[in-house]
C-alpha positions in Angstrom: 0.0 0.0 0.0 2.6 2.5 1.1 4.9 1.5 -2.3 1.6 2.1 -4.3 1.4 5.9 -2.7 5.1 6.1 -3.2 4.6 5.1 -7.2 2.1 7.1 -7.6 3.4 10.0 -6.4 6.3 9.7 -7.9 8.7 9.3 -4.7 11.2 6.9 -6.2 13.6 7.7 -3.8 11.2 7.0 -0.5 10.1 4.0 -3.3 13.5 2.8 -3.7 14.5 2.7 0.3 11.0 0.6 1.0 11.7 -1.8 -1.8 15.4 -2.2 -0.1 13.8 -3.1 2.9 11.5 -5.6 1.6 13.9 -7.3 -0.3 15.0 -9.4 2.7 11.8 -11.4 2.3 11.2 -11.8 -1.8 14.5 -10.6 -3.3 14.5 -11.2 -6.6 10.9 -9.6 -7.6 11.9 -6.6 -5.5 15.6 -6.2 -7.1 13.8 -5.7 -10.8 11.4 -2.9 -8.6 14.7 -1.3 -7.3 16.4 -1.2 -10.6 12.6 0.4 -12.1 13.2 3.0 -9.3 16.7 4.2 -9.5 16.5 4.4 -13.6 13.0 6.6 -12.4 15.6 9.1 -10.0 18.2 8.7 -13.4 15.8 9.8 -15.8 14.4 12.8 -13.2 18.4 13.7 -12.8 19.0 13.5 -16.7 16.1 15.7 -16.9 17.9 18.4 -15.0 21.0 17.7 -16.7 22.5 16.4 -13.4 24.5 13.8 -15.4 26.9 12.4 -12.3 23.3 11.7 -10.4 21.5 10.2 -13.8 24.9 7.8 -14.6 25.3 7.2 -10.5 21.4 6.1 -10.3 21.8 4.2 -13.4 25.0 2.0 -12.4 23.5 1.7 -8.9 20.1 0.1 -11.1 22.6 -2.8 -12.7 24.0 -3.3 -9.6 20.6 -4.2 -7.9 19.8 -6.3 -10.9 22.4 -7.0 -13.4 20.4 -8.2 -16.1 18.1 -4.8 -16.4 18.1 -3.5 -19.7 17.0 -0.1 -18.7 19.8 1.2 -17.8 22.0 0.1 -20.1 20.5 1.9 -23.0 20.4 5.2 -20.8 24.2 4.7 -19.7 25.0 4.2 -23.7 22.5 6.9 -24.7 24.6 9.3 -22.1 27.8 8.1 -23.4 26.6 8.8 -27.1 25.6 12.3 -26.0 28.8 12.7 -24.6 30.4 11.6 -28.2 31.7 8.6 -26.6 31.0 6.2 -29.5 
């Protein structure tokens, strides 16, 4: 119920910090919702051109679950941006 408010208003750092506590009971389903929320608090960052918080949020997301997709496009869209190709 509390994550649900937290989605919807768009906390996804108080999001993120729940999820890391409930993780001790069904990890793997709530590793894929961690990576959702840090890519969420990368895009936000991108959006306000704080790259260092976008690329930190989006390396912490593969760490929580390595096989995310997310934010490896959005690391390789930054690094394409950056004229890293």
């Amino acid at each position: 119920m509390l994550l649900t408010i937290y989605e919807r208003s768009r906390d996804w750092h108080h999001a993120l910090q729940l999820t890391r506590e409930l993780a001790t009971h069904n990890p793997t389903h709530h590793a894929v919702r961690a990576a959702q929320y840090s890519c969420e608090i990368g895009d936000t960052a991108r959006g306000r051109r704080e790259n260092d918080a976008a690329e930190h949020a989006y390396r912490e997301a593969l760490t929580l679950h390595p096989m995310a997709v997310r934010p490896v496009l959005a690391l390789a869209h930054m690094a394409y941006t950056r004229g890293e190709h």
